[in-house]
C-alpha positions in Angstrom: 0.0 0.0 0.0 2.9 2.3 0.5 4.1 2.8 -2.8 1.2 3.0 -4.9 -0.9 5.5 -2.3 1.9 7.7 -1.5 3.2 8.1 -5.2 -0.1 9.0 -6.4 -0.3 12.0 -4.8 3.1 13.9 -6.9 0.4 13.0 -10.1 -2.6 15.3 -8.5 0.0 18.0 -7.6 0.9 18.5 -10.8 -2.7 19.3 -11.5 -2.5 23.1 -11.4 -3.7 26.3 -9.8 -6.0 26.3 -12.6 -5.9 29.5 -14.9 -3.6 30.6 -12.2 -5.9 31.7 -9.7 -5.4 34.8 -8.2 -1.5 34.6 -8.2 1.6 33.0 -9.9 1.1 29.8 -8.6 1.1 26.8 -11.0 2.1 23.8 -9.6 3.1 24.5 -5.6 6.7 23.3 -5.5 6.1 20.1 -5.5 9.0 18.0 -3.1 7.4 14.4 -3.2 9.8 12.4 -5.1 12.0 13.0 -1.8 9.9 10.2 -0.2 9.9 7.9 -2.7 11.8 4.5 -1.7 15.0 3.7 -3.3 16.4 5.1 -6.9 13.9 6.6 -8.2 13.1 8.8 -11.9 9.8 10.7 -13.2 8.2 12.4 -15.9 5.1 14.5 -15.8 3.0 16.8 -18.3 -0.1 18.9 -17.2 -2.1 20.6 -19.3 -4.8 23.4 -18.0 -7.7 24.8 -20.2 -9.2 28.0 -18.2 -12.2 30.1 -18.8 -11.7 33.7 -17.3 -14.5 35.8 -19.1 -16.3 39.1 -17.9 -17.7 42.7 -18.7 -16.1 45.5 -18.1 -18.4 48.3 -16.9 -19.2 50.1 -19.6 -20.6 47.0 -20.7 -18.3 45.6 -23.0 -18.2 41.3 -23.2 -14.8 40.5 -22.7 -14.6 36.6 -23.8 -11.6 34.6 -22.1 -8.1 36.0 -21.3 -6.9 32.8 -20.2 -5.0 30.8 -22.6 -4.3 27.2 -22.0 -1.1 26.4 -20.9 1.1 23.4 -20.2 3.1 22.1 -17.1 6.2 19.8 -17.6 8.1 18.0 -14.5 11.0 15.6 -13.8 12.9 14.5 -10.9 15.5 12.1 -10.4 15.6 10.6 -6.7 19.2 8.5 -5.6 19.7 6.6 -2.4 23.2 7.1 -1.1 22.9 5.4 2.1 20.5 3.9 4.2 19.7 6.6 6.1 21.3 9.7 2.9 19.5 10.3 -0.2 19.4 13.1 -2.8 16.6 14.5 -5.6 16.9 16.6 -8.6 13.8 18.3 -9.2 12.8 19.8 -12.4 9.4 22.2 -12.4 7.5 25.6 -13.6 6.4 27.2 -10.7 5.4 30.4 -11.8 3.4 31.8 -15.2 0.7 33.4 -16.0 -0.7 34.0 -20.0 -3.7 36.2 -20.1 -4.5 38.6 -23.4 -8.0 41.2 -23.3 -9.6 40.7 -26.7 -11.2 44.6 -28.0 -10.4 47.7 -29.3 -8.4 49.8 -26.7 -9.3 52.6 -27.8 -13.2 51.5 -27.3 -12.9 49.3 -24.6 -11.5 49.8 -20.7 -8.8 46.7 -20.6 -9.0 45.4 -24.4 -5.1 44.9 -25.5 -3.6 44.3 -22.0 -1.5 41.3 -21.9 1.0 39.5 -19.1 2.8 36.7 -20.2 5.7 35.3 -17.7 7.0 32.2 -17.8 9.6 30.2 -15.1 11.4 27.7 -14.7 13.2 25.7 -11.7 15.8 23.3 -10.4 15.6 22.3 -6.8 18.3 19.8 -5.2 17.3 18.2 -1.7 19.2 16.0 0.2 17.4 14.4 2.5 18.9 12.7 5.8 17.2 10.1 8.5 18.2 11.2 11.7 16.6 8.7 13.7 13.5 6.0 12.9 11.1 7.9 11.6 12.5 11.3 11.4 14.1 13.3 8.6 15.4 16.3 7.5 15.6 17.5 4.2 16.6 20.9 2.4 18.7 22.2 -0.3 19.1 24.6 -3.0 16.8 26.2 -5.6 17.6 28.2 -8.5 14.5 30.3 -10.8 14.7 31.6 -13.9 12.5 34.3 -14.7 11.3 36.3 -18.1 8.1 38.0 -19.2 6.2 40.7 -21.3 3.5 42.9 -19.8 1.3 45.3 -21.8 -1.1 47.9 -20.5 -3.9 48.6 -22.8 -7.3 50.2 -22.6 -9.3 53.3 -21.5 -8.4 52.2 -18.0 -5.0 53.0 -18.2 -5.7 56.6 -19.2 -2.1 57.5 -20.1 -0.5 54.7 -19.8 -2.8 53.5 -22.6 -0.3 51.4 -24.5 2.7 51.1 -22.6 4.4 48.2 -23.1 7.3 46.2 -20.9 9.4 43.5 -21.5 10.9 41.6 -18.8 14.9 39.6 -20.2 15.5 36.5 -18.6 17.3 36.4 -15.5 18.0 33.5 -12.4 18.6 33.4 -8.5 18.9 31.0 -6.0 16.4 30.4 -3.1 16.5 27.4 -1.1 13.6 24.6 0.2 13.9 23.0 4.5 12.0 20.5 5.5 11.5 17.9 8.5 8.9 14.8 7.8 8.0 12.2 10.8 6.9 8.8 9.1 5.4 5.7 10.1 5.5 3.4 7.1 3.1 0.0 8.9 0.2 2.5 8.8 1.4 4.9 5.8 1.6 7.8 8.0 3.7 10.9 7.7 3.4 14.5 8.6 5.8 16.9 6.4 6.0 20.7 6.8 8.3 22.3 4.4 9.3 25.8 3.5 10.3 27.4 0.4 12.5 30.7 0.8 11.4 33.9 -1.2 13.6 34.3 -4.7 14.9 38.1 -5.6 15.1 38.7 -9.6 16.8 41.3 -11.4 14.9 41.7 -14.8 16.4 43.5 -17.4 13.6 46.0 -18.8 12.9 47.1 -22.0 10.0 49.7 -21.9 7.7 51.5 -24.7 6.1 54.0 -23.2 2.6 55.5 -25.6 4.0 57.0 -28.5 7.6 56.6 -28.0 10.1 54.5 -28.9 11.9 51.4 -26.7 14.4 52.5 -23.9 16.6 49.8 -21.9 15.4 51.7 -18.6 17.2 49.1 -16.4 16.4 46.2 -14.2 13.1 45.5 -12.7 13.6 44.3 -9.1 11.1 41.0 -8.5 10.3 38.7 -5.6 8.5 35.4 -5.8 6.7 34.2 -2.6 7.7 32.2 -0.1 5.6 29.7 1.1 5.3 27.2 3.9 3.2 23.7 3.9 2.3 20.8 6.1 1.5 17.4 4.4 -0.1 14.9 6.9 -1.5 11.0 5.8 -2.3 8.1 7.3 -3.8 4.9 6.2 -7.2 4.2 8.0 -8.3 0.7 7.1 -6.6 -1.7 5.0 -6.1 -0.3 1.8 -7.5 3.3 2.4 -5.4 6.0 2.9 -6.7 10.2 4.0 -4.4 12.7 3.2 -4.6 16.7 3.4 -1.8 19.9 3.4 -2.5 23.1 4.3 -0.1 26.0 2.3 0.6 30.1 2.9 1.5 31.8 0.3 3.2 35.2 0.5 2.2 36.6 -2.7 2.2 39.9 -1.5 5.6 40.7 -1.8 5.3 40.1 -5.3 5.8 42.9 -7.6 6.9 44.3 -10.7 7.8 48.1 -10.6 9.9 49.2 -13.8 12.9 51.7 -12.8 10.8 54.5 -14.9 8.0 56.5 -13.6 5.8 53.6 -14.4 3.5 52.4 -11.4 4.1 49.1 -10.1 2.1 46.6 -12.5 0.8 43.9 -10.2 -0.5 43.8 -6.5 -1.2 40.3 -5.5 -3.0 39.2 -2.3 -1.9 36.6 -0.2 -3.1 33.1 -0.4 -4.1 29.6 1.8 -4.8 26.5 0.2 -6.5 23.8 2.0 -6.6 20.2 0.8 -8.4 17.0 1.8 -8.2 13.9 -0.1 -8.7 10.2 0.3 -7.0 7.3 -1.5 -7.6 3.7 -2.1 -5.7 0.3 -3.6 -8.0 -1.4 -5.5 -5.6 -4.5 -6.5 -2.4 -5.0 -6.3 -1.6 -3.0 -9.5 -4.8 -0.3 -9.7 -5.3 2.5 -7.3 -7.1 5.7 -6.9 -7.9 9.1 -5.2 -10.4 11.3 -4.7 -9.3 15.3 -3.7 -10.9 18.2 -2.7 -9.2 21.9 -2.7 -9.8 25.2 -1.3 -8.0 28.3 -2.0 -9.0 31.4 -0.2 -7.3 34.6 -0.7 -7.0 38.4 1.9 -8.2 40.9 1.2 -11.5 42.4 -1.2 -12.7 41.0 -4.2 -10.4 44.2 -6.2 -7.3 42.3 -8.4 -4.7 43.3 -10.4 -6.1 42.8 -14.6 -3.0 40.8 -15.1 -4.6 38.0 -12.7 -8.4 38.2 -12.6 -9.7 35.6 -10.6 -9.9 35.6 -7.0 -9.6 32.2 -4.8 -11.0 28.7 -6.5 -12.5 24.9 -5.2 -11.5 22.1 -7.2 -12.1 18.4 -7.4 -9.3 15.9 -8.9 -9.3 12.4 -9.6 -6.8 10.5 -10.0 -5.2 7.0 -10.7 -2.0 4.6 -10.7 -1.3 1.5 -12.6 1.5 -0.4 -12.1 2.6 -1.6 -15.2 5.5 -3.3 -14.1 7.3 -4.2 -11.0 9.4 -1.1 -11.7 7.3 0.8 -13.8 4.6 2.9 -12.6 1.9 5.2 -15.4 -0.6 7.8 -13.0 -2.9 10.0 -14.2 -5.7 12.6 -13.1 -8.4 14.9 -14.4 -9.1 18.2 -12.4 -12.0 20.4 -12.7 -12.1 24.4 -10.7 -14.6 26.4 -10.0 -12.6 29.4 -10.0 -13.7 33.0 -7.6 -15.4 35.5 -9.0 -13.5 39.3 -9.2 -13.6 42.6 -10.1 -10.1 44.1 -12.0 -8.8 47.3 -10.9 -6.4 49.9 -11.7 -5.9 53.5 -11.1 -4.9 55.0 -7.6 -7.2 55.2 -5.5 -8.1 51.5 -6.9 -11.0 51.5 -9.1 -13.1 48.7 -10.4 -13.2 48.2 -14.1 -14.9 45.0 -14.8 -16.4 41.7 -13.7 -15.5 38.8 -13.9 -17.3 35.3 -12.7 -19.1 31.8 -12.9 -15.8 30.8 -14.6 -13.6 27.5 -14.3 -11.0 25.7 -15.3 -10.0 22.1 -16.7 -6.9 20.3 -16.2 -5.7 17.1 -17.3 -2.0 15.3 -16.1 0.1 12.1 -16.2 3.4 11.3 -15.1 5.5 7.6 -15.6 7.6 6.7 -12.5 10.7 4.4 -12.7 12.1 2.5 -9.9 16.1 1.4 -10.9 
């Protein structure tokens, strides 16, 4: 029961913060492959399909911003020792792709765009200090780039002004400590990923003018900090649930020009609840609920216009061989309603709600 209901869960957390809801968030660092047993290798794809559509309030449909996006994962797990091991872990933990269909010259947001991508390498060495007890933490590097376009009657001014964000990287680390009690598939794991500063290089437009190399755009992603608890509760059946804080607040993106910062995020929890179950020896499945509620008012930031989310995922493992694992999962979000802002003081300048999100994911695991 171990193997099969403990490696399922790494599938459903690749299942993402659909449409990015309300913040940057795509796939919450995941750190599970540090528990798998042995040498270990996986691969994982996610792919998301949101619907984010409103009216702005002079009445103006504006049809989904949210493109669909997809996730890609690895992670390569090595046991030194009996009580030493060590992971590679490739992820994206960051992005956002939204685009305002309209005129902006007609409408308040039509033309405004964000589209950021990231990507990350975490290293985690892992080491069991006594029975049951571990400690794990290592090092974590980001790279960062994007493009951000203000458009629309909203922006007065600003109408037009364009920003694009060159690629750069920095190092953040991940600590951990996990108490486990394999007989009953129990463990309780609370781990902590630092805040990352980025210096963007930034290439601005400003309406009617031409592009300047203004600088670099000082950038912080969150940290965050999460406890993972599960336990198997009758042959076969295993409850699970985490509970996550998000510091998106410190997140922003001010250009060294006159420019205002672009983006005011709110911080976030995410609760989850979740219950697994081995069906045979080579077929199990889980069932998992999600809750993401966000400070502050119902007022966001155009570049991310949806506001908390609830989701249900289901997912399944097959082992195909002895050494050879296939998972996958389906993911549907019901995802807050909001009303984008800009200006200062902030003003409402649409609506958005009754929107969702799909998402789809598999990942193959290979034991060696």
């Amino acid at each position: 029961m171990r193997h099969v209901l403990f490696t399922t869960a790494s599938t459903l957390a690749l299942l993402a913060n659909a449409g990015h809801a309300g913040n940057l968030d795509t796939n919450q660092t995941p750190i599970d492959i540090i528990f798998e047993t042995g040498n270990y290798a996986e691969l994982s794809y996610a792919r998301v399909a949101p619907s984010v559509s409103g009216r702005d309030n002079l009445g103006n449909p504006i049809s989904n911003v949210a493109n669909d996006f997809s996730l890609l994962g690895s992670g390569i797990k090595f046991q030194l020792t009996d009580r030493l091991s060590m992971a590679l872990i490739h992820d994206q933990p960051y992005g956002v792709d939204i685009l305002y269909g309209g005129s902006p010259a007609t409408t308040l947001l039509g033309g405004t765009l964000a589209d950021a991508d990231t990507n990350a390498l975490t290293m985690l060495v892992r080491y069991d200090v006594a029975d049951g007890i571990a400690l794990y933490g290592g090092p974590r590097v980001v790279r960062a780039e994007g493009h951000v376009r203000l458009s629309g009657l909203a922006y007065g001014p600003l109408n037009g002004y364009d920003v694009k964000f060159g690629a750069d990287q920095a190092v953040g680390y991940v600590l951990g400590a996990a108490y486990e009690r394999p007989e009953i598939a129990f463990r309780a794991a609370l781990t902590y990923h630092s805040e990352v500063e980025l210096d963007l290089p930034s290439l601005e437009t400003f309406p009617g003018g031409a592009p300047v190399q203004t600088g670099d755009t000082v950038s912080k992603l969150p940290q965050s900090i999460k406890l993972q608890v599960q336990s198997g509760i009758a042959k076969d059946t295993l409850v699970f649930g985490s509970i996550r804080w998000s510091e998106h607040s410190v997140f922003t993106l001010d250009p060294p020009s006159a420019a205002p910062n672009l983006t005011e995020l709110d911080d976030a929890w995410t609760y989850e609840v979740g219950v697994g179950r081995r069906f045979s020896d080579k077929l199990s499945g889980k069932l998992t609920y999600t809750h993401e509620d966000e400070t502050g008012n119902i007022l966001v930031s155009p570049l991310a216009p949806t506001k908390g989310r609830q989701s249900v995922a289901l997912g399944a493992e097959y082992q195909l061989t002895d050494t050879v694992s296939l998972s996958g999962g389906v993911r549907y979000t019901w995802i807050g309603d909001s009303r984008p802002e800009t200006g200062t003081p902030d003003t409402a300048r649409a609506f958005f709600s009754d929107n969702d999100a799909v998402s789809v994911g598999m990942k193959i695991g290979v034991t060696f």
